[in-house]
ZAGUTI-747357 format. One record per residue (C-alpha): x, y, z; residue in one letter; residue number from 1. Coordinates in nm, 3 decimals. Example, Ala and Ser with C-alpha at 12.3 -4.5 7.8 and 13.67 -1.06 7.14 Angstrom:
2
@xx 1.230 | yy -0.450 | zz 0.780 | rest a | nr 1
@xx 1.367 | yy -0.106 | zz 0.714 | rest s | nr 2
END
This chain:
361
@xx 1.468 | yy 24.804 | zz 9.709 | rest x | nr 1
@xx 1.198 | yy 25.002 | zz 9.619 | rest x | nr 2
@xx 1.120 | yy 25.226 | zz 9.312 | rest x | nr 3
@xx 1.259 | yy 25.600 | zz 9.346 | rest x | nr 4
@xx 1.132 | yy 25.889 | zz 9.237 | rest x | nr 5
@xx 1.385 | yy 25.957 | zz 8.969 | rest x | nr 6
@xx 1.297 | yy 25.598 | zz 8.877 | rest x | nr 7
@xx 1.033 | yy 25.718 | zz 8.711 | rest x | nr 8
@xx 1.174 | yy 25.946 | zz 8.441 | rest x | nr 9
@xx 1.147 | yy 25.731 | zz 8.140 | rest x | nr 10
@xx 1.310 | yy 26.051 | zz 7.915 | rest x | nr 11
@xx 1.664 | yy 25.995 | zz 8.013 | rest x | nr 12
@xx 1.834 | yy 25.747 | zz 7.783 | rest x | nr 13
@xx 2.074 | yy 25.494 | zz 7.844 | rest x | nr 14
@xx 2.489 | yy 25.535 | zz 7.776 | rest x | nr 15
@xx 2.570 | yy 25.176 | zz 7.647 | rest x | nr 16
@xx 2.887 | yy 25.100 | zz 7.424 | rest x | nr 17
@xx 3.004 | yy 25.130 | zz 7.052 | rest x | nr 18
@xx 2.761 | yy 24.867 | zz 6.980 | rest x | nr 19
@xx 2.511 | yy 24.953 | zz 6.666 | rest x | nr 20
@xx 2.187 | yy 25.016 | zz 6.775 | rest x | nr 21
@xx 2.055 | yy 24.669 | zz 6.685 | rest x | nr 22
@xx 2.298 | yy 24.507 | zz 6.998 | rest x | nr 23
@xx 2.213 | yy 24.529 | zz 7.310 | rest x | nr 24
@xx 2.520 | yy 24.675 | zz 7.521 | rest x | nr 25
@xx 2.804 | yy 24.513 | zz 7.716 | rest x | nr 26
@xx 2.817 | yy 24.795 | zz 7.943 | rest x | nr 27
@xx 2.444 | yy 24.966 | zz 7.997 | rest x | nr 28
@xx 2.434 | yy 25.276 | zz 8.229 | rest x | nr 29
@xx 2.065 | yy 25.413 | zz 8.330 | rest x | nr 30
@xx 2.236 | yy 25.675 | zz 8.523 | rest x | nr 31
@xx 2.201 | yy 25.545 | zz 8.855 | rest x | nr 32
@xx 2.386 | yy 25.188 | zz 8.800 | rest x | nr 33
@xx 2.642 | yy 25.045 | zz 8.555 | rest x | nr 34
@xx 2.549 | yy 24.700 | zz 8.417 | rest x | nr 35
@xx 2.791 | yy 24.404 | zz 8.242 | rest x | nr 36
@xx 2.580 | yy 24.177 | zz 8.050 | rest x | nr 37
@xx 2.644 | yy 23.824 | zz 8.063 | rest x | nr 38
@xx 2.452 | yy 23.596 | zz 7.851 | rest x | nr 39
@xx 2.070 | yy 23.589 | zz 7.694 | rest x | nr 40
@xx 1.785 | yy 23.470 | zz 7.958 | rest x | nr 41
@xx 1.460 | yy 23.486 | zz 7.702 | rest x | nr 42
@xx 1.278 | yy 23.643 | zz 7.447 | rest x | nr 43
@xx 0.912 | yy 23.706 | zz 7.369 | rest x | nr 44
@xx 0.724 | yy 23.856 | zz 7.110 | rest x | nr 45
@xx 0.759 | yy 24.272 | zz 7.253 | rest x | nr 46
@xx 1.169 | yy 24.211 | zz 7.384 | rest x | nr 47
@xx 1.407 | yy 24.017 | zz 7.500 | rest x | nr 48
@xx 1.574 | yy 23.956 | zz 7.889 | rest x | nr 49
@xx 1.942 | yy 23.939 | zz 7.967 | rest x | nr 50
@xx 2.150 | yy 23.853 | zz 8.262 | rest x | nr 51
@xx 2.344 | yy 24.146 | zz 8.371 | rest x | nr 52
@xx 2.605 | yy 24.204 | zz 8.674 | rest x | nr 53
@xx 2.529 | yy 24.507 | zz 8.829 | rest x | nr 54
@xx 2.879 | yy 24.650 | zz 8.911 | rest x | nr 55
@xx 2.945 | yy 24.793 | zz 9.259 | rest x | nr 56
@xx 3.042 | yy 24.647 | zz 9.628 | rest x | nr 57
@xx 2.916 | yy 24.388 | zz 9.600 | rest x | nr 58
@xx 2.816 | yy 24.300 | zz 9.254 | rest x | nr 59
@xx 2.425 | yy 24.235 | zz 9.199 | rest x | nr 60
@xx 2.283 | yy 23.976 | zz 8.956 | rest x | nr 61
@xx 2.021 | yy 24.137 | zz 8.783 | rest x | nr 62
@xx 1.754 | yy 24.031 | zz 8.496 | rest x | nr 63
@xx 1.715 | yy 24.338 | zz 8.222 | rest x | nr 64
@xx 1.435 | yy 24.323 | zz 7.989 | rest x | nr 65
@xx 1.514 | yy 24.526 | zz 7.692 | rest x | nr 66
@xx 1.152 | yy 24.553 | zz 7.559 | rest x | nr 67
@xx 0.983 | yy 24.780 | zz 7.237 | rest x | nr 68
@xx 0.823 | yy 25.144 | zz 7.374 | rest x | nr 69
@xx 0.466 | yy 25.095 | zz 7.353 | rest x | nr 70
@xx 0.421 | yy 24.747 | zz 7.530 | rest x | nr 71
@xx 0.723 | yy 24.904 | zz 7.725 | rest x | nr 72
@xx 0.534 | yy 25.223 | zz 7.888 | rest x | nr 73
@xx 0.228 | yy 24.959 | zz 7.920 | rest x | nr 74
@xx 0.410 | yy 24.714 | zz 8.166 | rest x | nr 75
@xx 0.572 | yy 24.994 | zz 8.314 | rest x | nr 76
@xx 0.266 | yy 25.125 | zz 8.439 | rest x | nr 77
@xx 0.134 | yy 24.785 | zz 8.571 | rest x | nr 78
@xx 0.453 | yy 24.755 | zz 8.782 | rest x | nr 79
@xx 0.412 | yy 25.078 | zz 8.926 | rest x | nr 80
@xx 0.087 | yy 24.930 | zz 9.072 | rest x | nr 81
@xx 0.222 | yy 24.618 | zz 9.138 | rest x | nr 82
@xx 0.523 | yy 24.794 | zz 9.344 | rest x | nr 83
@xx 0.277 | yy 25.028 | zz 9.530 | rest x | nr 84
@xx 0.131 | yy 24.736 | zz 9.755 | rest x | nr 85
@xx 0.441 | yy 24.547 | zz 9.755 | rest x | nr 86
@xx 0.628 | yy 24.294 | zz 9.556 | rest x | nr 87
@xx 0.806 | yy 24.023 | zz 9.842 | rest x | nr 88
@xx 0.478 | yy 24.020 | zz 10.032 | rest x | nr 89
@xx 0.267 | yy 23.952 | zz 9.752 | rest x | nr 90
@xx 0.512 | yy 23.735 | zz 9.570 | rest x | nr 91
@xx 0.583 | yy 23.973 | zz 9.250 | rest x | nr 92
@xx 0.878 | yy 23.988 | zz 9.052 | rest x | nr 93
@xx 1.071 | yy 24.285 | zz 9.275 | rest x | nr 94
@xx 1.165 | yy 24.562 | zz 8.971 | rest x | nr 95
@xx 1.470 | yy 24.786 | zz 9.066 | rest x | nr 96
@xx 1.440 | yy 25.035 | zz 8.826 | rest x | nr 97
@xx 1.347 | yy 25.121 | zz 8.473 | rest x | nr 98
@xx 1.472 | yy 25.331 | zz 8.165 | rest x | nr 99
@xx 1.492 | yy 25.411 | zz 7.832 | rest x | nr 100
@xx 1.820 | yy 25.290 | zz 7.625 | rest x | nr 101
@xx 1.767 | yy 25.423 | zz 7.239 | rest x | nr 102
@xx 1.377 | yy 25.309 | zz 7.136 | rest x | nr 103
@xx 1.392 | yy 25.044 | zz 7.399 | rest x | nr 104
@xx 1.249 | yy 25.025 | zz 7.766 | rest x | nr 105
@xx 1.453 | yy 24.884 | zz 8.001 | rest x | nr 106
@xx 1.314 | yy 24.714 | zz 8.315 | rest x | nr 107
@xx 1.601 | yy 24.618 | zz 8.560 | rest x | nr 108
@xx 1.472 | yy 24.312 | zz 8.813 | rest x | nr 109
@xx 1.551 | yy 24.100 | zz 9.056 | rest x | nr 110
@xx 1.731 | yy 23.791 | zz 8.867 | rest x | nr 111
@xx 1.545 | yy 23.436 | zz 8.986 | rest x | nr 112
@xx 1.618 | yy 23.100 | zz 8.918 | rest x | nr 113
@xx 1.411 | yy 22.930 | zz 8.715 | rest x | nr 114
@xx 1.085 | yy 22.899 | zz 8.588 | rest x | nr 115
@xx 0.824 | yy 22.627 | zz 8.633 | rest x | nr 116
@xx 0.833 | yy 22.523 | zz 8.299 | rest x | nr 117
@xx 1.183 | yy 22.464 | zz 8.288 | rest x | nr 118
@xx 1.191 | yy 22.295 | zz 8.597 | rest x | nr 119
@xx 0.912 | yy 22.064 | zz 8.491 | rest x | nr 120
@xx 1.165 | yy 21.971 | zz 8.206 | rest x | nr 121
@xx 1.479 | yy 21.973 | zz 8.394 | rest x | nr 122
@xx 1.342 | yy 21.694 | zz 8.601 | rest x | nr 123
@xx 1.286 | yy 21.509 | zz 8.276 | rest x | nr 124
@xx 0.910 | yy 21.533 | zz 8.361 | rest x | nr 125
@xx 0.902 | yy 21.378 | zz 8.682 | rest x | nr 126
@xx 0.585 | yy 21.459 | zz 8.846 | rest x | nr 127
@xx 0.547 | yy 21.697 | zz 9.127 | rest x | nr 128
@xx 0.431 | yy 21.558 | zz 9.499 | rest x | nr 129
@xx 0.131 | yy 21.786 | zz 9.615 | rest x | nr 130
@xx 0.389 | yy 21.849 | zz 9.897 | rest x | nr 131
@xx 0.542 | yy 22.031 | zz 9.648 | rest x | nr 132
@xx 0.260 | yy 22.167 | zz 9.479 | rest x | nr 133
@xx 0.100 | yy 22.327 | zz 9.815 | rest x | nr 134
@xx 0.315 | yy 22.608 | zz 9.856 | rest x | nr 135
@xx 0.340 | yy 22.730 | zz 9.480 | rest x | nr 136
@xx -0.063 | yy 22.708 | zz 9.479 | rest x | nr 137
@xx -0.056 | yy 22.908 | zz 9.784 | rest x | nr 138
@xx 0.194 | yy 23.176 | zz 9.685 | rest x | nr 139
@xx -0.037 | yy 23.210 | zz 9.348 | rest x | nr 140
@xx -0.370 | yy 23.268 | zz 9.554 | rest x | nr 141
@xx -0.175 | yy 23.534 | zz 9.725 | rest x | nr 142
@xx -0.050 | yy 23.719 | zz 9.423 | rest x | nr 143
@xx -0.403 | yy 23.674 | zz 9.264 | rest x | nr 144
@xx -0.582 | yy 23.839 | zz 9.624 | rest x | nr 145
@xx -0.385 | yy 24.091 | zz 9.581 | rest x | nr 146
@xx -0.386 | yy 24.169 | zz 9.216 | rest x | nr 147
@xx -0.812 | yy 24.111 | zz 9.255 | rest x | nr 148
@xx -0.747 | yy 24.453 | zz 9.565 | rest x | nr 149
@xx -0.615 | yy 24.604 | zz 9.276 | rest x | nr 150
@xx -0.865 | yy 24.548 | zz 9.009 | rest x | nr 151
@xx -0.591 | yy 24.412 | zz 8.793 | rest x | nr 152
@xx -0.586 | yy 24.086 | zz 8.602 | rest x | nr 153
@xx -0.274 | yy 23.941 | zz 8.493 | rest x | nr 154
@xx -0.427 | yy 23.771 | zz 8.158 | rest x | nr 155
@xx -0.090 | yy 23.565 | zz 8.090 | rest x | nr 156
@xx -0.045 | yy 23.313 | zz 8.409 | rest x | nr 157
@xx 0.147 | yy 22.952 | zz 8.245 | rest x | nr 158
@xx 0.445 | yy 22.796 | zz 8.411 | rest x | nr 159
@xx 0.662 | yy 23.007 | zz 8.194 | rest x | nr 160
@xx 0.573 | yy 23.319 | zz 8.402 | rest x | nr 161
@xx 0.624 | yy 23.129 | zz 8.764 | rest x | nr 162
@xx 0.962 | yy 23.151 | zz 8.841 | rest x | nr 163
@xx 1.107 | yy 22.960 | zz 9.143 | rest x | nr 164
@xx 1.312 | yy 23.256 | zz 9.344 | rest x | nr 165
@xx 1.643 | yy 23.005 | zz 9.482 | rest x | nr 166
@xx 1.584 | yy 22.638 | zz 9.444 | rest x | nr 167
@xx 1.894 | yy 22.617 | zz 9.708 | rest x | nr 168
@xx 1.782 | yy 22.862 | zz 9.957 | rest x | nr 169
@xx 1.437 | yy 22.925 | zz 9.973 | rest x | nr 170
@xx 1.300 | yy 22.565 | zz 9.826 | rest x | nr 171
@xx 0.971 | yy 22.638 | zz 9.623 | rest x | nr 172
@xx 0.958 | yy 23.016 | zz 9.707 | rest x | nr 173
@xx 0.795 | yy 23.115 | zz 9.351 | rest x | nr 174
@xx 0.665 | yy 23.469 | zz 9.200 | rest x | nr 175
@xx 0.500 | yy 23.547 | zz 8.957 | rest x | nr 176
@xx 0.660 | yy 23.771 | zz 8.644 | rest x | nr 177
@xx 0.568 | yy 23.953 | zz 8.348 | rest x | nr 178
@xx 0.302 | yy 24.233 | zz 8.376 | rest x | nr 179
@xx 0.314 | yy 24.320 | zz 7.980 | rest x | nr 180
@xx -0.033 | yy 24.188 | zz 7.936 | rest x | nr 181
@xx -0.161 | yy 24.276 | zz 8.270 | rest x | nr 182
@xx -0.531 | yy 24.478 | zz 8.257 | rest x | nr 183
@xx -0.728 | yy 24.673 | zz 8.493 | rest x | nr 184
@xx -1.011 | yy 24.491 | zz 8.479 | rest x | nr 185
@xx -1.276 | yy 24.796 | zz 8.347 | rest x | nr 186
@xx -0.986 | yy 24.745 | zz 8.023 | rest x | nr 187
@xx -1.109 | yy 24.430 | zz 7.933 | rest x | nr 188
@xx -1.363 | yy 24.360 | zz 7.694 | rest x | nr 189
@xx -1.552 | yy 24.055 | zz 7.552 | rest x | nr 190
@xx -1.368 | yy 24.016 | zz 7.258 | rest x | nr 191
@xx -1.017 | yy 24.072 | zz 7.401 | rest x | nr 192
@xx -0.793 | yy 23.717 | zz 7.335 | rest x | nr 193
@xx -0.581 | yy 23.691 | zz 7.640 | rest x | nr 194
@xx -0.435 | yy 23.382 | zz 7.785 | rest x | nr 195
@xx -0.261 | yy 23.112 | zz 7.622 | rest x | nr 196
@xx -0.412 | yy 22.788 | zz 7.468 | rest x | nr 197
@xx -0.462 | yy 22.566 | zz 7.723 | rest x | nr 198
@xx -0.458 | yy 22.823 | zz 8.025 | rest x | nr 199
@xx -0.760 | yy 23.031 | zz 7.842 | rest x | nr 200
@xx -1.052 | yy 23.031 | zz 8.072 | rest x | nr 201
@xx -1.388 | yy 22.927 | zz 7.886 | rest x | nr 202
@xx -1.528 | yy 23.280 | zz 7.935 | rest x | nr 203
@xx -1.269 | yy 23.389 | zz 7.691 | rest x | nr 204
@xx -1.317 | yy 23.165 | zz 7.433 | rest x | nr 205
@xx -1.719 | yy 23.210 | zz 7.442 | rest x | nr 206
@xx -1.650 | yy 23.577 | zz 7.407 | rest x | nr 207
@xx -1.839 | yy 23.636 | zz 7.770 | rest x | nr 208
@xx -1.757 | yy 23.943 | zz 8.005 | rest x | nr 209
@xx -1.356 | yy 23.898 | zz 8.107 | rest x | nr 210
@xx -1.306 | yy 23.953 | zz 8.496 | rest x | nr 211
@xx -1.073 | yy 23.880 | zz 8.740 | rest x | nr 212
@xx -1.169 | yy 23.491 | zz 8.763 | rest x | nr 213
@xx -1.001 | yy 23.414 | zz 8.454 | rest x | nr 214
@xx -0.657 | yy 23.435 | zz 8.629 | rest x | nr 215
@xx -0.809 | yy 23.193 | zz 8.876 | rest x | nr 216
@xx -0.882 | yy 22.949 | zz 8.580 | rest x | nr 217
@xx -0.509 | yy 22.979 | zz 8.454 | rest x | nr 218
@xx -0.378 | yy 22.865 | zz 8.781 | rest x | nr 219
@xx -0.608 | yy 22.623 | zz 8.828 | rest x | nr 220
@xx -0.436 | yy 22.466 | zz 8.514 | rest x | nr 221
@xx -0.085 | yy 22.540 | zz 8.595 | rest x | nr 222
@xx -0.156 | yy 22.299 | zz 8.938 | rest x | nr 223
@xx -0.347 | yy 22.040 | zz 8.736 | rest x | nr 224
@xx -0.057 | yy 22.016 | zz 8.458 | rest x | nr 225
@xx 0.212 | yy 21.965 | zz 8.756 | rest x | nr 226
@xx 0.055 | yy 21.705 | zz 9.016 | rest x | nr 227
@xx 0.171 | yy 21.332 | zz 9.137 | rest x | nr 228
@xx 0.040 | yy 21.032 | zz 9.004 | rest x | nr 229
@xx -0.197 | yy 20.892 | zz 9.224 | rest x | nr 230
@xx -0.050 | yy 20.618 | zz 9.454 | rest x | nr 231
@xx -0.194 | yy 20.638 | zz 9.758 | rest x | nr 232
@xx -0.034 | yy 20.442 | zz 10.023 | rest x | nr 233
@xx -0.162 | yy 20.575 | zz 10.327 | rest x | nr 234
@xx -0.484 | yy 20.731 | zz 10.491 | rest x | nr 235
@xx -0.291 | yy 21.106 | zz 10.517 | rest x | nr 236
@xx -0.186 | yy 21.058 | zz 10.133 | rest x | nr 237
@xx -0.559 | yy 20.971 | zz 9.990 | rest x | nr 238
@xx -0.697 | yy 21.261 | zz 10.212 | rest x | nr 239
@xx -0.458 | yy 21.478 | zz 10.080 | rest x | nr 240
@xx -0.544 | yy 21.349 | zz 9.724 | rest x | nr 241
@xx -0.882 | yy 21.399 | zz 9.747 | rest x | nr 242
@xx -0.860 | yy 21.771 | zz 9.882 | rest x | nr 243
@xx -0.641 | yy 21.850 | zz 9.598 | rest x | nr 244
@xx -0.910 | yy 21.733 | zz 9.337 | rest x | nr 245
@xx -1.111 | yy 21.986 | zz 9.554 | rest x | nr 246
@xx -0.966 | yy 22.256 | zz 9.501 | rest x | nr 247
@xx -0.875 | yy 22.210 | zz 9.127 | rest x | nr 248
@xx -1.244 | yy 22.129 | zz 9.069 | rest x | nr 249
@xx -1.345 | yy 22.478 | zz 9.229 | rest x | nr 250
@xx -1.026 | yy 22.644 | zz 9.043 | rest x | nr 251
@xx -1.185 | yy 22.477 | zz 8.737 | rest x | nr 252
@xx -1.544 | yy 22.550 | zz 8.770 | rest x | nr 253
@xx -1.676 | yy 22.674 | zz 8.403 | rest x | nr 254
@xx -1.938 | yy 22.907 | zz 8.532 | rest x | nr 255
@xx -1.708 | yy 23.174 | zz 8.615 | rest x | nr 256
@xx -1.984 | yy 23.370 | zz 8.863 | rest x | nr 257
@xx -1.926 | yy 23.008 | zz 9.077 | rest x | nr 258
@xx -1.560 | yy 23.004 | zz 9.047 | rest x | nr 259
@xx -1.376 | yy 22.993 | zz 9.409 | rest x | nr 260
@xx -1.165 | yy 23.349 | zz 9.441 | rest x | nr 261
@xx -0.824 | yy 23.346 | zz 9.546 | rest x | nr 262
@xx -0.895 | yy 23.467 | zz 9.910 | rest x | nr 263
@xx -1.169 | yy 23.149 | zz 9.956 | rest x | nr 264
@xx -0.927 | yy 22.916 | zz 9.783 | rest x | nr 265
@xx -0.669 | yy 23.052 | zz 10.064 | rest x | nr 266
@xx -0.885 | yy 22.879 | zz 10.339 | rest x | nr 267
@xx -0.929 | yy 22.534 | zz 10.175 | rest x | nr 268
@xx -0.804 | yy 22.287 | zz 10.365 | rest x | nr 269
@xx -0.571 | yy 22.146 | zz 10.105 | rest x | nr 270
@xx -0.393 | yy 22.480 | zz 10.137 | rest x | nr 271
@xx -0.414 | yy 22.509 | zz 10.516 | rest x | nr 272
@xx -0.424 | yy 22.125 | zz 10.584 | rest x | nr 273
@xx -0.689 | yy 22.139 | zz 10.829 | rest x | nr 274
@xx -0.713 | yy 21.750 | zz 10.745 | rest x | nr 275
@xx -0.421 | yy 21.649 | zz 10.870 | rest x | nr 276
@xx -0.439 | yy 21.497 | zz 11.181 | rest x | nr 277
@xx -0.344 | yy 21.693 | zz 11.501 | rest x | nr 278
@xx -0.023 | yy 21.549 | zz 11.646 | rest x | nr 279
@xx 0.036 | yy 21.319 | zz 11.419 | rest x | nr 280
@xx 0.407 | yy 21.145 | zz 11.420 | rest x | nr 281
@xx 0.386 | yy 21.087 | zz 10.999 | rest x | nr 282
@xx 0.705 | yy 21.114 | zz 10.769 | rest x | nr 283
@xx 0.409 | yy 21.268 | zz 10.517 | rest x | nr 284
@xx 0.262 | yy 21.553 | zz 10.744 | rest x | nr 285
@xx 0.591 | yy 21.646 | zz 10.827 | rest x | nr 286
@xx 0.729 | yy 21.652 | zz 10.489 | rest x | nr 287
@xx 0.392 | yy 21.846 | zz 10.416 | rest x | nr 288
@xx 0.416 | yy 22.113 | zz 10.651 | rest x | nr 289
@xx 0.800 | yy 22.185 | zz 10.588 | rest x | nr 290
@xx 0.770 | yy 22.257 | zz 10.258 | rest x | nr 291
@xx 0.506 | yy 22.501 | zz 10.357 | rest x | nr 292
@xx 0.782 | yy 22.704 | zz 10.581 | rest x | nr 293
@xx 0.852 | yy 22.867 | zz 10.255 | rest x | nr 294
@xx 0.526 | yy 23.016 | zz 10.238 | rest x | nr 295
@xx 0.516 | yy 23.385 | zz 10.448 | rest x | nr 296
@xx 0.253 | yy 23.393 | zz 10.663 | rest x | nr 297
@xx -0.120 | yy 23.495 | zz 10.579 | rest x | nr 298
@xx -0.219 | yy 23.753 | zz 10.800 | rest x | nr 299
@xx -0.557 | yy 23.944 | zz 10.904 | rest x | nr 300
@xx -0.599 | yy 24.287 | zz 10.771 | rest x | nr 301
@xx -0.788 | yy 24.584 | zz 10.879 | rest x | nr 302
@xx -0.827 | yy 24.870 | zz 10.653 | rest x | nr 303
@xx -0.620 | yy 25.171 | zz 10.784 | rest x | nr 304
@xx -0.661 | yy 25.561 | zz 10.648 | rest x | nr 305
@xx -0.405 | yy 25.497 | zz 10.412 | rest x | nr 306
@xx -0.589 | yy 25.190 | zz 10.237 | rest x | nr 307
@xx -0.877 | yy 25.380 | zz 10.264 | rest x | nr 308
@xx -0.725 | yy 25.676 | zz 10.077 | rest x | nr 309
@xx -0.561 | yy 25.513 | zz 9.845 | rest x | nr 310
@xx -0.894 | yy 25.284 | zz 9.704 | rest x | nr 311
@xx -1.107 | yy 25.582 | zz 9.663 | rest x | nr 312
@xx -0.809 | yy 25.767 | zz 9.507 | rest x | nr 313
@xx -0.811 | yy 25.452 | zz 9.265 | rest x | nr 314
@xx -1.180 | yy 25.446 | zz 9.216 | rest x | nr 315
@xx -1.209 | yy 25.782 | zz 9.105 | rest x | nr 316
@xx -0.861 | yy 25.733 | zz 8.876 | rest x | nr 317
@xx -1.101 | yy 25.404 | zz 8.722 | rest x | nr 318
@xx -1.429 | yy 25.604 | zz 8.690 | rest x | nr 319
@xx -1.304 | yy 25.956 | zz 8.685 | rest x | nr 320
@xx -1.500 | yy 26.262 | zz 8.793 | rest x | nr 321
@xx -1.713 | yy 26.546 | zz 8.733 | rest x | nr 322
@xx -1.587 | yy 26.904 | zz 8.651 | rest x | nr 323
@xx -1.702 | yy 27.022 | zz 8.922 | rest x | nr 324
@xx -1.505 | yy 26.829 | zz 9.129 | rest x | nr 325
@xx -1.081 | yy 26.842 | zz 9.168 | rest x | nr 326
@xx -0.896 | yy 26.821 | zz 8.864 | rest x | nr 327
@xx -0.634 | yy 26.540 | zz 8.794 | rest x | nr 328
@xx -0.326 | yy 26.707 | zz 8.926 | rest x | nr 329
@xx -0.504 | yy 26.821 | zz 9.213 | rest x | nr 330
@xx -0.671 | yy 26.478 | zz 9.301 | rest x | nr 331
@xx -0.255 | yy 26.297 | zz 9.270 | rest x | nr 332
@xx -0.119 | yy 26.609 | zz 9.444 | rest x | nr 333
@xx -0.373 | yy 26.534 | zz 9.768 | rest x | nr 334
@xx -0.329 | yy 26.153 | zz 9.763 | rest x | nr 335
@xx 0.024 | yy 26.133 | zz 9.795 | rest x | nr 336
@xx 0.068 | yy 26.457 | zz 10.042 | rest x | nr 337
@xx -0.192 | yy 26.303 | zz 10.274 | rest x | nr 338
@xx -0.051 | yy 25.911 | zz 10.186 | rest x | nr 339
@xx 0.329 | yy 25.996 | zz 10.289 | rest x | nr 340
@xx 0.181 | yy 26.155 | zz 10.631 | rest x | nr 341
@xx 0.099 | yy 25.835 | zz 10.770 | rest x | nr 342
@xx 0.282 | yy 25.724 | zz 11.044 | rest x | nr 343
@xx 0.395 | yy 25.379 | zz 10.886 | rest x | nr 344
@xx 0.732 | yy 25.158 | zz 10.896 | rest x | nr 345
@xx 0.705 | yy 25.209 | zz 10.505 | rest x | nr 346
@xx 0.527 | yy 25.476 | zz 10.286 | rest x | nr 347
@xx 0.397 | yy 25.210 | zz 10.065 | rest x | nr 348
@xx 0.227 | yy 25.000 | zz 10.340 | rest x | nr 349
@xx -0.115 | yy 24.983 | zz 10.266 | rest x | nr 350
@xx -0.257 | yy 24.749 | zz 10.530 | rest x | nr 351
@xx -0.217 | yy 24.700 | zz 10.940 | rest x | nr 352
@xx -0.100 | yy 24.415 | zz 11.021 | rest x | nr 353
@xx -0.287 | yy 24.245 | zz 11.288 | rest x | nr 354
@xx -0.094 | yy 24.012 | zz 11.529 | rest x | nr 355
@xx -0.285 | yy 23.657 | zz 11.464 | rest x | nr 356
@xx -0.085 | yy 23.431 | zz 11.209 | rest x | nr 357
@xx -0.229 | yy 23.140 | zz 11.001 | rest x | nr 358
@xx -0.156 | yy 23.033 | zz 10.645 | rest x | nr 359
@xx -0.476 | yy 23.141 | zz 10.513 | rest x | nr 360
@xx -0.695 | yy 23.449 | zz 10.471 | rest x | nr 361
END
């Protein structure tokens, strides 16, 4: 369901109940929905997430992340971005809505199952196959391609912010969550501590220029932390092995100028196993390639008007302009007149698809 306009009003407050201000609500109201809460989901250091029922025919489960103004307005603003290029396709957390409740923002999303993390721990730290691992590496590289388009870097990737969507129904369909530290990437400066120990990309700690690779570092450790142990049985397995150590080598590379992007690590063969054998009747290629079903596919892009629109609209929103040229208002009011004139199946497409599939860019 995508954002709506009225969405986007962050003045209108919240009716919850008779609760002092330091509760969070039984009933919240943002004016469009009513929501029950049901029990505590999390907490960080800016807020705190809740399960809530979303009342109505039929009830939706939602996640609501009651979370302080300032760092509020912040995310906010990333997941307008995030939402303009779309959040399924690009394997975002999808955001319903958004409000203010009291000095709180609220950010109403979809609710998903669980996160890596607590999977990892629920299976009493049983390692993961790289079966298992290949789609959730894939699914990152995609969010990260698409965050690089953007010029955005997430700065907080860890297995607490990759959340599997339905263990049940969509086996290792993950997305990746929380935008609250999420920079453009002109934002960032050397001295700017982002990342987690033990995700933090050695740029950061050496105080070097911050860009859009450090992400790529930070999932190259969430994949390392995860994998098999390495008993290799059969010729399929130790190829597989060894194009895994591949990959995390290149995710890992210190020089950060040499560091594989997400849209080159899309093509390696350990995510589009290229060196598998053709044809071959194996319990482990099978097993391989079905848990890759999960994964949507990949496909070729051209750059339409829209796309085309929409990047120098960004560029100039990034850089800014001369007086001489249109003013702010002006420059928005163009954009979207011209962007919603597109003949498109959706007004936030940004890309035509071409018809060629493949799992990799």
């Amino acid at each position: 369901m995508p954002l709506k306009r009225e969405d986007l009003d962050l003045s209108r407050s919240a009716e919850g109940n008779n609760e002092s201000s330091k509760d969070y609500p039984v009933l919240l109201d943002s004016g469009n929905h009513t929501y029950l809460k049901r029990w505590k989901l999390g907490e960080g250091s800016f807020g705190k997430v809740y399960h809530y029922r979303q009342q109505g025919i039929p009830p939706k489960e939602v996640a609501v992340k009651f979370i302080n103004h300032g760092p509020g307005l912040k995310e906010v603003d990333m997941i307008k971005r995030v939402t303009f290029i779309g959040a399924d396709e690009n394997n975002f957390l999808k955001v319903l809505e958004f409000f203010q409740y009291q000095s709180k923002i609220c950010i109403v999303s979809e609710k998903l199952e669980i996160t890596l993390l607590d999977l990892f721990v629920k299976r009493k730290y049983k390692p993961f196959s790289l079966s298992e691992i290949r789609p959730v590496a894939q699914q990152l590289l995609v969010a990260l391609t698409a965050l690089r388009r953007m010029s955005l870097v997430h700065c907080d990737i860890k297995p607490d912010n990759v959340m599997f969507v339905n263990l049940h129904k969509y086996p290792y369909k993950v997305k990746l969550i929380d935008f609250g530290l999420t920079r453009r990437r002109t934002k960032l400066n050397r001295l700017a501590t982002i990342q987690i120990l033990g995700y933090r990309a050695p740029e950061v700690v050496f105080g070097c220029k911050i860009d859009e690779p450090a992400d790529v570092w930070s999932v190259g450790c969430v994949l390392a932390s995860i994998p098999s142990e390495y008993v290799v049985n059969f010729v399929e397995d130790y190829l597989d092995t060894m194009k895994f150590k591949s990959l995390i080598k290149r995710l890992l590379c210190v020089d950060q100028i040499k560091r594989i992007t997400p849209e080159v690590a899309l093509t390696h063969s350990f995510i589009t196993m290229e060196h598998f054998s053709d044809g071959e009747d194996d319990s482990y290629v099978r097993s391989a390639q079905n848990f890759m079903n999960v994964c949507q596919p990949i496909q070729d892009f051209k750059t339409n008007a829209a796309t085309a629109d929409f990047v120098d609209f960004y560029k100039q929103m990034e850089q800014g302009e001369s007086s001489e040229k249109k003013s702010l208002p002006q420059r928005v009011k163009l954009f979207f007149t011209k962007a919603f004139s597109y003949k498109s199946s959706s007004s936030t497409a940004l890309f035509e698809r071409q018809p060629e599939q493949k799992y990799h860019c």
